[in-house]
Biopython code that builds the backbone (N, CA, C, O; Angstrom):
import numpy as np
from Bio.PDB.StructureBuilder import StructureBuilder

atoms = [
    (1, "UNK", "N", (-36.311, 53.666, -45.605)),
    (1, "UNK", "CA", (-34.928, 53.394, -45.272)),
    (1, "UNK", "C", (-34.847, 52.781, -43.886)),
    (1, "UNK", "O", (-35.565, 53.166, -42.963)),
    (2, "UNK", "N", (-33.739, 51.589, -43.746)),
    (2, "UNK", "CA", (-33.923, 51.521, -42.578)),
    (2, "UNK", "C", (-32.656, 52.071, -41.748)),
    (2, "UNK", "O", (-31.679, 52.613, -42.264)),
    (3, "UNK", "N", (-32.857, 51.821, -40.261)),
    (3, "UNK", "CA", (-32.337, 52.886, -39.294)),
    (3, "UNK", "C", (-32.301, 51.942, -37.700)),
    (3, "UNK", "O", (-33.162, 51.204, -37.221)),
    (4, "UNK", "N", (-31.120, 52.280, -37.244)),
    (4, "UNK", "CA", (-30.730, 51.702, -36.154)),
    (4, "UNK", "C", (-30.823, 52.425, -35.018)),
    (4, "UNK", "O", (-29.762, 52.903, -34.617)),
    (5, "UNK", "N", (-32.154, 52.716, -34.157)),
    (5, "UNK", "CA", (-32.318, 53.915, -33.167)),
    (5, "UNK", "C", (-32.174, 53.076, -32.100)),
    (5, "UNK", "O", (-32.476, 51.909, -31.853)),
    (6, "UNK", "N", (-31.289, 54.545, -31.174)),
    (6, "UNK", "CA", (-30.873, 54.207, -29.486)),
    (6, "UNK", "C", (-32.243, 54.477, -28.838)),
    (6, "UNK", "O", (-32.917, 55.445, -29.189)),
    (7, "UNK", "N", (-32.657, 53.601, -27.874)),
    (7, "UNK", "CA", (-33.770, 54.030, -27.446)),
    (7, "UNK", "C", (-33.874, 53.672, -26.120)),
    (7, "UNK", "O", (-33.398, 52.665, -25.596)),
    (8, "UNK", "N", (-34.760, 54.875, -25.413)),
    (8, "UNK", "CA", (-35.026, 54.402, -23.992)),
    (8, "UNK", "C", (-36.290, 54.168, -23.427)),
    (8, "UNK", "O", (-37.296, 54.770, -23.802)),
    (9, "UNK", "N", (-36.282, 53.339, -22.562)),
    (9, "UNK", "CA", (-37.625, 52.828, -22.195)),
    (9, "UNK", "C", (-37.537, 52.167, -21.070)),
    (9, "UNK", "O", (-36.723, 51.278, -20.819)),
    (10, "UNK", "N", (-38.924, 52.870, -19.912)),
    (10, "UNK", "CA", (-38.827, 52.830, -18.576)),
    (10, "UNK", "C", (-40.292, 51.919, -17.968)),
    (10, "UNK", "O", (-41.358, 52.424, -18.319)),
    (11, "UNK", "N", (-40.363, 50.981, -17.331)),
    (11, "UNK", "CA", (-41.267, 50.636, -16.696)),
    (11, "UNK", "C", (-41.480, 50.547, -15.066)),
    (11, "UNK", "O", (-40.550, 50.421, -14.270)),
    (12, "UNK", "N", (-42.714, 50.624, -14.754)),
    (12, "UNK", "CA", (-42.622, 50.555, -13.134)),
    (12, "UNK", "C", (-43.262, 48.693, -12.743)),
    (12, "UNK", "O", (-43.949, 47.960, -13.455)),
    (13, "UNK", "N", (-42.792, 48.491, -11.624)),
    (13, "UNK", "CA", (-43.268, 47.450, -11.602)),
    (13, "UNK", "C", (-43.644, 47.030, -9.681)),
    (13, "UNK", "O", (-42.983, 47.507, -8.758)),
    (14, "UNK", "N", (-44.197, 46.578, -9.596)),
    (14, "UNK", "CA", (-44.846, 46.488, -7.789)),
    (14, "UNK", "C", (-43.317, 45.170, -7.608)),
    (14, "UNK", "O", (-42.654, 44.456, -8.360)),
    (15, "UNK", "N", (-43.392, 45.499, -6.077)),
    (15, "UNK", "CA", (-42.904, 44.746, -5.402)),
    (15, "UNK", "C", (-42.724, 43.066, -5.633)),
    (15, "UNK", "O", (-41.702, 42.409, -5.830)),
    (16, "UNK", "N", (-44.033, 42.684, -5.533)),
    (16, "UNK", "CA", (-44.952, 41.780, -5.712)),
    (16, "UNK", "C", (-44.545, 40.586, -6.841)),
    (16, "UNK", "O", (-44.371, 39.370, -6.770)),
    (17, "UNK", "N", (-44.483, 41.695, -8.030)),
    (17, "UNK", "CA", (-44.458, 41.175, -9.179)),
    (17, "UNK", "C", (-43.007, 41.244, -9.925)),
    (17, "UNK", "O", (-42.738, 41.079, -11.115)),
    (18, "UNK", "N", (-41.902, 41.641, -8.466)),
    (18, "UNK", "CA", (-40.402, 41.941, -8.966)),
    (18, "UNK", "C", (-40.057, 40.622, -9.444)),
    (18, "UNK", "O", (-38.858, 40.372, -9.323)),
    (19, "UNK", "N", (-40.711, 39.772, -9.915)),
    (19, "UNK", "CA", (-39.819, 38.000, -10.701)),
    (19, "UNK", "C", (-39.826, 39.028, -12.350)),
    (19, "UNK", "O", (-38.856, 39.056, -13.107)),
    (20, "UNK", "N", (-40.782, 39.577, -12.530)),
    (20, "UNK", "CA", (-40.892, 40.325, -14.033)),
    (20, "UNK", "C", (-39.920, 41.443, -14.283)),
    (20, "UNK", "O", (-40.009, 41.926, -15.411)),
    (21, "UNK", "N", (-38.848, 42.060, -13.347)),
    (21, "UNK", "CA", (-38.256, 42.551, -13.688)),
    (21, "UNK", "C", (-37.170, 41.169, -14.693)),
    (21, "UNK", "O", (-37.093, 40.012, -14.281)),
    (22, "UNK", "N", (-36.497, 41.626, -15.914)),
    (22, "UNK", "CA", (-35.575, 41.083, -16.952)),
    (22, "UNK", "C", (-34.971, 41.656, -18.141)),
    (22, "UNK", "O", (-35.773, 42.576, -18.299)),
    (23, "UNK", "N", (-34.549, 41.720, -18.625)),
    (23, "UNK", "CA", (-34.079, 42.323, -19.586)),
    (23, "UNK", "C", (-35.318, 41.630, -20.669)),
    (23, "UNK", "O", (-35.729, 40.483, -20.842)),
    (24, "UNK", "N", (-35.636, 42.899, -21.241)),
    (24, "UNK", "CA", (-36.902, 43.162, -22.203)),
    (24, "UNK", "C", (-38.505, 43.528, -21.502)),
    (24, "UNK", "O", (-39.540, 43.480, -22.167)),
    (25, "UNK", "N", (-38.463, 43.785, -20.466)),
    (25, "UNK", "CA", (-39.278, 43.807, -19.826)),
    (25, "UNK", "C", (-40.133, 45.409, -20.296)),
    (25, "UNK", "O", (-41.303, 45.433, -20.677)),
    (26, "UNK", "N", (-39.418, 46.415, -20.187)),
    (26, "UNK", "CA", (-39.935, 47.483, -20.578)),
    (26, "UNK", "C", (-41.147, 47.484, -21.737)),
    (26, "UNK", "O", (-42.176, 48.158, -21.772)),
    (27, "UNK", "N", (-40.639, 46.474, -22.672)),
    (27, "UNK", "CA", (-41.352, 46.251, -23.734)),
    (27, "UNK", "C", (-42.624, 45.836, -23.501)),
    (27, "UNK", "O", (-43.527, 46.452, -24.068)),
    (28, "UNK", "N", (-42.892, 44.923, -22.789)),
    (28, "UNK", "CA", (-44.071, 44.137, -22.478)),
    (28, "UNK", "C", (-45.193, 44.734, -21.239)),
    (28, "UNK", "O", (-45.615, 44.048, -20.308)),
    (29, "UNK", "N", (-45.620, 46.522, -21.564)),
    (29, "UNK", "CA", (-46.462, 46.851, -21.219)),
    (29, "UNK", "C", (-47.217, 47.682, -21.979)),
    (29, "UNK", "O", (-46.516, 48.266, -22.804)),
    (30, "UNK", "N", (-48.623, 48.034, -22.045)),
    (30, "UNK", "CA", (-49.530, 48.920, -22.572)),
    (30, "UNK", "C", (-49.258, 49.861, -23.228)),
    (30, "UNK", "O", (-49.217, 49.896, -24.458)),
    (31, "UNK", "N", (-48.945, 51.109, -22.153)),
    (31, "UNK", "CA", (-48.855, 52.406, -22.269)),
    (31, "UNK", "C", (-47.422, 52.756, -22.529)),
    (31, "UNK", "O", (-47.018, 53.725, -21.887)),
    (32, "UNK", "N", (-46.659, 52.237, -23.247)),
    (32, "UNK", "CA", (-45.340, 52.161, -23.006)),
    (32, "UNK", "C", (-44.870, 53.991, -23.763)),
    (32, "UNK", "O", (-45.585, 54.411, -24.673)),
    (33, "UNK", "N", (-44.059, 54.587, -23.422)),
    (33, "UNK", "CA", (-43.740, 56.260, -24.534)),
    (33, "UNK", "C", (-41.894, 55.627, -24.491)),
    (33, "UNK", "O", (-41.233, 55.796, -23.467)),
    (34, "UNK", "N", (-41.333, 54.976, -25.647)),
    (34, "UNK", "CA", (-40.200, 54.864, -25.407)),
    (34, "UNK", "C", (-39.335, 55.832, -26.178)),
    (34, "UNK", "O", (-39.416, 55.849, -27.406)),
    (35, "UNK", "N", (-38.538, 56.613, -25.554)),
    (35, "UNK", "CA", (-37.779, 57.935, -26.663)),
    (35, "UNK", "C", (-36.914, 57.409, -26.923)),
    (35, "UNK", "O", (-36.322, 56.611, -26.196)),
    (36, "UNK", "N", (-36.517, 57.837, -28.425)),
    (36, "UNK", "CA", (-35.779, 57.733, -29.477)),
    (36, "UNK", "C", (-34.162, 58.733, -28.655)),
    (36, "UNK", "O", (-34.064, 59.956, -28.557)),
    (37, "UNK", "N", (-33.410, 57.964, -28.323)),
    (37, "UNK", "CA", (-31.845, 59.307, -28.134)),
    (37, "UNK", "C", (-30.973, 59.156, -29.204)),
    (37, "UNK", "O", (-30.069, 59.992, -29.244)),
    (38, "UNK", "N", (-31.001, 58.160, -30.246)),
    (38, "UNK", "CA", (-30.236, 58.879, -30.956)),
    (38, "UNK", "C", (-30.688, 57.502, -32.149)),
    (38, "UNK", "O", (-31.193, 56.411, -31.880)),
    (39, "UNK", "N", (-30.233, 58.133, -33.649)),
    (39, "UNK", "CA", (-30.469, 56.979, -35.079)),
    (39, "UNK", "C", (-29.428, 57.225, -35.494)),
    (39, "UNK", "O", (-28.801, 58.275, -35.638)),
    (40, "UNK", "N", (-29.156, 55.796, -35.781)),
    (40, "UNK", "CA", (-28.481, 55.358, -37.003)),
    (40, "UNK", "C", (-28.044, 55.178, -38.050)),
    (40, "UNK", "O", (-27.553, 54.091, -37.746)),
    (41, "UNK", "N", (-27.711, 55.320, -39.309)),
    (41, "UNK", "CA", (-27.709, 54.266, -40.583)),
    (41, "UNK", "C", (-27.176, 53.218, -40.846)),
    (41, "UNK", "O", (-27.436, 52.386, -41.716)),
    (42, "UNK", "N", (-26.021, 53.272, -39.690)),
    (42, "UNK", "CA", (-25.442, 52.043, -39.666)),
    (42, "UNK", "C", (-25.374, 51.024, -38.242)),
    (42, "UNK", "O", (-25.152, 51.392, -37.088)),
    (43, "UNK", "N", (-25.618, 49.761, -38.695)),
    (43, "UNK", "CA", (-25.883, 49.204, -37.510)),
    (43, "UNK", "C", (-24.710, 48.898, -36.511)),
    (43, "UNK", "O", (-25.107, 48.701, -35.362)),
    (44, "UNK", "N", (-23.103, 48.800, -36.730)),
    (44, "UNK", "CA", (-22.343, 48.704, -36.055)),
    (44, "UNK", "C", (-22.254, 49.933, -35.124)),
    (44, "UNK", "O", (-22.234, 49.727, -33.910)),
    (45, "UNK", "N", (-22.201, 51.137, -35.576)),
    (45, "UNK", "CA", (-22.282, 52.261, -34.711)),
    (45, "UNK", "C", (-23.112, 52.801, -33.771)),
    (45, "UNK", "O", (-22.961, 53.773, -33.031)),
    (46, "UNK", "N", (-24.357, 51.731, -33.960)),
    (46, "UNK", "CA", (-25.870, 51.959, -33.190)),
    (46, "UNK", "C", (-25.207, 50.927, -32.102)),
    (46, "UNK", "O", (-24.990, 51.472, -31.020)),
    (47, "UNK", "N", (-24.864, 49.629, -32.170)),
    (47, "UNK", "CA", (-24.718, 48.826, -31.269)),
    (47, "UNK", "C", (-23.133, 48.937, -29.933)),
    (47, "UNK", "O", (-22.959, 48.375, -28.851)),
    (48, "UNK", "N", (-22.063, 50.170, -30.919)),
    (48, "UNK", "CA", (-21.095, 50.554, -30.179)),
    (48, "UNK", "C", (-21.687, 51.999, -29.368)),
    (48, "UNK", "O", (-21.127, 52.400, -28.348)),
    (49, "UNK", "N", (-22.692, 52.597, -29.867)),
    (49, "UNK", "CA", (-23.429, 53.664, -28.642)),
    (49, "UNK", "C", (-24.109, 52.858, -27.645)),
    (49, "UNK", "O", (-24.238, 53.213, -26.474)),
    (50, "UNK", "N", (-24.450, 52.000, -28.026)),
    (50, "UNK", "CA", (-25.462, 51.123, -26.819)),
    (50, "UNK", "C", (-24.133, 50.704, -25.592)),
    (50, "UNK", "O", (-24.249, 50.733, -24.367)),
    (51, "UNK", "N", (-23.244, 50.432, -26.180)),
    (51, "UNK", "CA", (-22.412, 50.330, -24.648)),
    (51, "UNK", "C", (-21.480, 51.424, -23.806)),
    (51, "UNK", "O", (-20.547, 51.232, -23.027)),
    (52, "UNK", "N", (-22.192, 52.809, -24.339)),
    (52, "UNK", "CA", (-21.785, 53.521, -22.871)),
    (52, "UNK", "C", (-23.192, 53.767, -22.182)),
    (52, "UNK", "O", (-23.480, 54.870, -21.717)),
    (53, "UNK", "N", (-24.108, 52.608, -22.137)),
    (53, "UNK", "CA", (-25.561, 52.882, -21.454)),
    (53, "UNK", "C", (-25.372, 51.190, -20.821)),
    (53, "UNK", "O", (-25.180, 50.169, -21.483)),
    (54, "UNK", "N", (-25.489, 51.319, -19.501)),
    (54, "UNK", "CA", (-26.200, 50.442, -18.582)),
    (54, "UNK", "C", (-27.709, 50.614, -18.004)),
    (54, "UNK", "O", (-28.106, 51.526, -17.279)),
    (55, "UNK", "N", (-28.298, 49.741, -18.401)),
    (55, "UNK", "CA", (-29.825, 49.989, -17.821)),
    (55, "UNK", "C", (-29.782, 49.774, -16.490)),
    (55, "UNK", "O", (-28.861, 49.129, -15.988)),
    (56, "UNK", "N", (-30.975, 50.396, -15.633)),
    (56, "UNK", "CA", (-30.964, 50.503, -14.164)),
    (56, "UNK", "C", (-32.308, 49.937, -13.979)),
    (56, "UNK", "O", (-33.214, 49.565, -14.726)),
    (57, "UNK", "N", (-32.008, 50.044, -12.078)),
    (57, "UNK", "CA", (-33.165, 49.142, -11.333)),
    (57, "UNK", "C", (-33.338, 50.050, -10.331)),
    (57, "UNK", "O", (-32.725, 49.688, -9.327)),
    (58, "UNK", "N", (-34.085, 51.376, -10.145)),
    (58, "UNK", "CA", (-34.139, 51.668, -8.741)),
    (58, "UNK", "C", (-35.645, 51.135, -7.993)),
    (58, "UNK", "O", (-36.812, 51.090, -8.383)),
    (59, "UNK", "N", (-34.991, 50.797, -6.812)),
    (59, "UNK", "CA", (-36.625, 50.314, -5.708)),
    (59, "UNK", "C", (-37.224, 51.967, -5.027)),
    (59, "UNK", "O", (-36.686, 52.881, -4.402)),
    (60, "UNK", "N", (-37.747, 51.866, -5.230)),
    (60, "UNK", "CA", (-38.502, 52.951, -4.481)),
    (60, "UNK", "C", (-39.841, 52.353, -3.618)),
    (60, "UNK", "O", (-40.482, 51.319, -3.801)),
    (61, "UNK", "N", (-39.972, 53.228, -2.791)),
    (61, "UNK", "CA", (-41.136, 53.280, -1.814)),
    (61, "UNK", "C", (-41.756, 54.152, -1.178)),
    (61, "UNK", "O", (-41.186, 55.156, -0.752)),
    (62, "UNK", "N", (-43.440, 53.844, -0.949)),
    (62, "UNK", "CA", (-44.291, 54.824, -0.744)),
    (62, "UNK", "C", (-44.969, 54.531, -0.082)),
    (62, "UNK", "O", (-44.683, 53.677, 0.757)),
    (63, "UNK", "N", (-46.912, 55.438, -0.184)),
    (63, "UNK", "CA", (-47.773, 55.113, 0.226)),
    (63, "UNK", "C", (-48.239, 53.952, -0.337)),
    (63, "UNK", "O", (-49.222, 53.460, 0.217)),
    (64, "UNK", "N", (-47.735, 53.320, -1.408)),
    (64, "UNK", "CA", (-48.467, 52.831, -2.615)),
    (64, "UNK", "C", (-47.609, 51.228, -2.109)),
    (64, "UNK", "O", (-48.178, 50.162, -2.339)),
    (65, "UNK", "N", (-46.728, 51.248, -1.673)),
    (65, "UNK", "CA", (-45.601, 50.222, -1.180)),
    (65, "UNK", "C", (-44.364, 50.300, -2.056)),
    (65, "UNK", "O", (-44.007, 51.195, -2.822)),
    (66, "UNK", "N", (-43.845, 49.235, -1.777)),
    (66, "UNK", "CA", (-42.031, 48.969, -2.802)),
    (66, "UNK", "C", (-42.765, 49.250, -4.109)),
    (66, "UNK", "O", (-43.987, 49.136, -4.205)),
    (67, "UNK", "N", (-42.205, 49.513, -4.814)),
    (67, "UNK", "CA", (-41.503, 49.310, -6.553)),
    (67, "UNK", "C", (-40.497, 49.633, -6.399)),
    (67, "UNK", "O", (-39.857, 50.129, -5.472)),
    (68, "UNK", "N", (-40.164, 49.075, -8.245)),
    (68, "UNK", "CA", (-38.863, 49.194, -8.961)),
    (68, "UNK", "C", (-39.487, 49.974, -10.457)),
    (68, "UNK", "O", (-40.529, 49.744, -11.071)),
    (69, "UNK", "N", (-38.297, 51.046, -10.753)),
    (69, "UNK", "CA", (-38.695, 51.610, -11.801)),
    (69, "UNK", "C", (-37.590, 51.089, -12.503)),
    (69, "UNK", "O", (-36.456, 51.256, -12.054)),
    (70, "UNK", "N", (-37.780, 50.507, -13.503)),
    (70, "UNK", "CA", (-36.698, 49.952, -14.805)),
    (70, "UNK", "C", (-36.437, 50.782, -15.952)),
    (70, "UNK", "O", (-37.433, 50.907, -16.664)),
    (71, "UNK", "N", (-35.816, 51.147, -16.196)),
    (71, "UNK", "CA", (-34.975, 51.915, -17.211)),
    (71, "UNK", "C", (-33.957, 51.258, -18.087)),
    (71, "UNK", "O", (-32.750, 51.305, -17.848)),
    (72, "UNK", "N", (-34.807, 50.279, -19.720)),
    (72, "UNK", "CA", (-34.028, 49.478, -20.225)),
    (72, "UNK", "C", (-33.385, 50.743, -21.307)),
    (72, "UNK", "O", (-33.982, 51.820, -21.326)),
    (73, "UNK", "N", (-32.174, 50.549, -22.174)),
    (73, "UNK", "CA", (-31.365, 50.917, -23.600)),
    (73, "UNK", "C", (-31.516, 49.883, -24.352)),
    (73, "UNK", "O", (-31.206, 48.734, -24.034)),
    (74, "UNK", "N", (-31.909, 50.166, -25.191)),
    (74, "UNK", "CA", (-31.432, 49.070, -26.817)),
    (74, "UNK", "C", (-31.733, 49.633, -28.234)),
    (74, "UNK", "O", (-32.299, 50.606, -28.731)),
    (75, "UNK", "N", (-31.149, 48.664, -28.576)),
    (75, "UNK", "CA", (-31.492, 49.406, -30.226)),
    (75, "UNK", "C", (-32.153, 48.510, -31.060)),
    (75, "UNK", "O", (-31.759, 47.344, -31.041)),
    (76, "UNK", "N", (-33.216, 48.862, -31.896)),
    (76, "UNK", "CA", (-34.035, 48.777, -32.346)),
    (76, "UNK", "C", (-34.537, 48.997, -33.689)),
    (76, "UNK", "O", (-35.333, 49.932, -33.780)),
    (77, "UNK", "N", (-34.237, 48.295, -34.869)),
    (77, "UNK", "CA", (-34.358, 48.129, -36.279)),
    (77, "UNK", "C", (-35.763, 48.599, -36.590)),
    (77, "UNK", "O", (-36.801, 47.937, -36.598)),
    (78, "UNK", "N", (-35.535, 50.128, -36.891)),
    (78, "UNK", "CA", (-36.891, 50.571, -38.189)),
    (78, "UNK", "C", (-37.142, 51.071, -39.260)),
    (78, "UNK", "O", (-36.137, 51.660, -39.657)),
    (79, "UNK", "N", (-37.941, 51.151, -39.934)),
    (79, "UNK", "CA", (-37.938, 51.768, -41.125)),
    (79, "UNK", "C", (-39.112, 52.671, -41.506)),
    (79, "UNK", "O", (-40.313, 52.541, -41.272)),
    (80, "UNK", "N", (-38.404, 53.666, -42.186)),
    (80, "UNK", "CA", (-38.456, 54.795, -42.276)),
    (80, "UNK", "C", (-38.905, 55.201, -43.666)),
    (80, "UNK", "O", (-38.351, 54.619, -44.599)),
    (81, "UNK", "N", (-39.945, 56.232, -43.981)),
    (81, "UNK", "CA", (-40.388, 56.587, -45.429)),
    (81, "UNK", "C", (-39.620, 57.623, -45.685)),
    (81, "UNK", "O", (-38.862, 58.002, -44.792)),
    (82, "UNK", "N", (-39.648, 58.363, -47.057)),
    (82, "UNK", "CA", (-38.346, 59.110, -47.478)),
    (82, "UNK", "C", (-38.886, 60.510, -47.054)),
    (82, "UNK", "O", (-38.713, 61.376, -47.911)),
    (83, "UNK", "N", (-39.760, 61.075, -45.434)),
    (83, "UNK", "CA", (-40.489, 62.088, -45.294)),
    (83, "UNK", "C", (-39.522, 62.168, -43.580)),
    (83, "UNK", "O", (-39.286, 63.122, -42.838)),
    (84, "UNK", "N", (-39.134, 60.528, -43.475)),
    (84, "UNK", "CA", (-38.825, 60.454, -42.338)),
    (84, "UNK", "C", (-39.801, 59.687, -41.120)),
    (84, "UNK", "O", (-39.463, 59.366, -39.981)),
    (85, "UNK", "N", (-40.933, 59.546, -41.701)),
    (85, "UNK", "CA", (-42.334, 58.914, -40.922)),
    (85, "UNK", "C", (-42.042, 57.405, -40.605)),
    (85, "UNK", "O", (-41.453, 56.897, -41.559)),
    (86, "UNK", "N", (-42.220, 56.684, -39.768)),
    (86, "UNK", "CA", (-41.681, 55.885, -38.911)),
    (86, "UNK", "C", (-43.328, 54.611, -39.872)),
    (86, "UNK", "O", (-44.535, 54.847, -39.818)),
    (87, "UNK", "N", (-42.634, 53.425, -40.585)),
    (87, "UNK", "CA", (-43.446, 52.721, -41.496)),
    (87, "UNK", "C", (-43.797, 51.340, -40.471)),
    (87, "UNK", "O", (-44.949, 50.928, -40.338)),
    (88, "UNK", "N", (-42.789, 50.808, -39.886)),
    (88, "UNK", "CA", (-42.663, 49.967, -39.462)),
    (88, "UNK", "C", (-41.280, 49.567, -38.763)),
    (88, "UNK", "O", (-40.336, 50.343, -38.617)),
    (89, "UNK", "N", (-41.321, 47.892, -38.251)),
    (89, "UNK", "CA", (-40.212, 47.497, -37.325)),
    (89, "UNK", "C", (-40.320, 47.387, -36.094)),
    (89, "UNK", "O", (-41.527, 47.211, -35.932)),
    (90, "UNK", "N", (-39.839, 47.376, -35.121)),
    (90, "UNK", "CA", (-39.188, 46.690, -33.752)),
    (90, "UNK", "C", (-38.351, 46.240, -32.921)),
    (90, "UNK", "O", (-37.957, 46.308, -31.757)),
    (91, "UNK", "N", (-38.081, 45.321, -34.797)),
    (91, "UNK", "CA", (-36.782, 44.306, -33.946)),
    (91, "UNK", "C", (-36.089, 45.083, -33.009)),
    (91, "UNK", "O", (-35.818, 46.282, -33.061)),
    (92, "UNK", "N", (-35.802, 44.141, -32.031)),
    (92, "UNK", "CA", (-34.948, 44.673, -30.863)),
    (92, "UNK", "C", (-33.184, 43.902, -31.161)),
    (92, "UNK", "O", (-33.031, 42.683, -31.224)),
    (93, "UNK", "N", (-32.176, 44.773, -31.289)),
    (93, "UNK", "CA", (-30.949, 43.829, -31.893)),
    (93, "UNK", "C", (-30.233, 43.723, -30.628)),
    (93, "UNK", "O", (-29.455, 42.776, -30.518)),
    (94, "UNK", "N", (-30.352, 44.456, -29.747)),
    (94, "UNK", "CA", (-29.204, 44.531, -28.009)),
    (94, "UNK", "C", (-29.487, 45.118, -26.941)),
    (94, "UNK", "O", (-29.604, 46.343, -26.973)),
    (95, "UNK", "N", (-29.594, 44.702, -26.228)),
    (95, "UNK", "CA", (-30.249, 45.485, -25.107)),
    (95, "UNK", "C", (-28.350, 46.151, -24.373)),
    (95, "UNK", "O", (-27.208, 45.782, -24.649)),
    (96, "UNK", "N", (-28.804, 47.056, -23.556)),
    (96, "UNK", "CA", (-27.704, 47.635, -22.619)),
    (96, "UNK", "C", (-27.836, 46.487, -21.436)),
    (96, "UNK", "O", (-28.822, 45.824, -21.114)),
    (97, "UNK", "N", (-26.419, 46.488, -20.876)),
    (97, "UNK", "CA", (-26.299, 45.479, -19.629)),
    (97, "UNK", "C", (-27.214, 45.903, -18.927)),
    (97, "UNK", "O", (-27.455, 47.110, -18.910)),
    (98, "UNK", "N", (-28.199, 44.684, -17.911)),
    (98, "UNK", "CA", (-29.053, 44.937, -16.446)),
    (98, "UNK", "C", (-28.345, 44.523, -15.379)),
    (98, "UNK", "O", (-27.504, 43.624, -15.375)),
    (99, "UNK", "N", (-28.685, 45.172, -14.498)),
    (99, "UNK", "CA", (-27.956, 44.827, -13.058)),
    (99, "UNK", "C", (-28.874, 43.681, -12.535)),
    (99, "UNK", "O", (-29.786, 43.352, -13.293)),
    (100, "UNK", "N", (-28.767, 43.073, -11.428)),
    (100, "UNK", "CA", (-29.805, 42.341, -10.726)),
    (100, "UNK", "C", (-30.608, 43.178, -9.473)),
    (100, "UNK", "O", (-30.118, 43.978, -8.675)),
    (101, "UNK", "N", (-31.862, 42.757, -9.576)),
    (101, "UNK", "CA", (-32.526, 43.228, -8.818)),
    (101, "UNK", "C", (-32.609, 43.135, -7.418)),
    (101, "UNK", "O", (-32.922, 42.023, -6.991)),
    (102, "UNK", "N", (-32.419, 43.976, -6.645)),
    (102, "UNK", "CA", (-32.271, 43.936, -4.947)),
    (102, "UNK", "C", (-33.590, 43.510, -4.582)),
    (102, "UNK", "O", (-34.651, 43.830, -5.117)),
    (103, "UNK", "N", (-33.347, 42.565, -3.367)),
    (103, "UNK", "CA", (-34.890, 42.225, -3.093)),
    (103, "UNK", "C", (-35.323, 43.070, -1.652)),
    (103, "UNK", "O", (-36.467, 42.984, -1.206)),
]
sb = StructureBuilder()
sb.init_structure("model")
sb.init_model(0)
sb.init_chain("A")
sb.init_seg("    ")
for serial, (resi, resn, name, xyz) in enumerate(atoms, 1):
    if name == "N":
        sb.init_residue(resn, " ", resi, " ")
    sb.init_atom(name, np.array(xyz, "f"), 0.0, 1.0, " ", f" {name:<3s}", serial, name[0])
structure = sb.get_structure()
């Protein structure tokens, strides 16, 4: 079955390499653990939860120097076996608004 899940997903990113902060960015690392906050069955109601979520940009700094930790929302088309076991999918259908990044 398929299923319209709210999902969150956070990346860190160096100073350095802040041109890669963008909307979809979260997506495009390794180790990524993105949690599931809430599913769907229907896709209009998945995409009207996605807008009380704005994704964020905080800079932080250390020993390590600047970063930014990114914290994208979107929802995300998958499908599902009749056990509930996650078969396949991805598609990404909306991301939550991004702010711009402080330099």
């Amino acid at each position: 079955m398929k299923r319209y899940d709210l999902i969150k997903n956070t990346r860190e990113i160096s100073y350095k390499d802040r041109d890669e902060v963008c909307q979809g960015c979260t997506l495009d690392q390794m180790d990524q653990e993105p949690e599931t906050l809430k599913s769907f069955d229907d896709k209009d109601e998945a995409l009207e939860a996605l807008k009380k979520y704005q994704s964020e940009i905080s800079k932080l700094g250390g020993g390590a120097g600047t970063y930014y930790i990114i914290t994208e929302y979107y929802v995300q088309i998958n499908e599902y076996d009749e056990d509930g076991d996650w078969i396949g999918g991805g598609d990404v259908l909306d991301f939550a608004e991004m702010p711009q990044v402080e330099a």
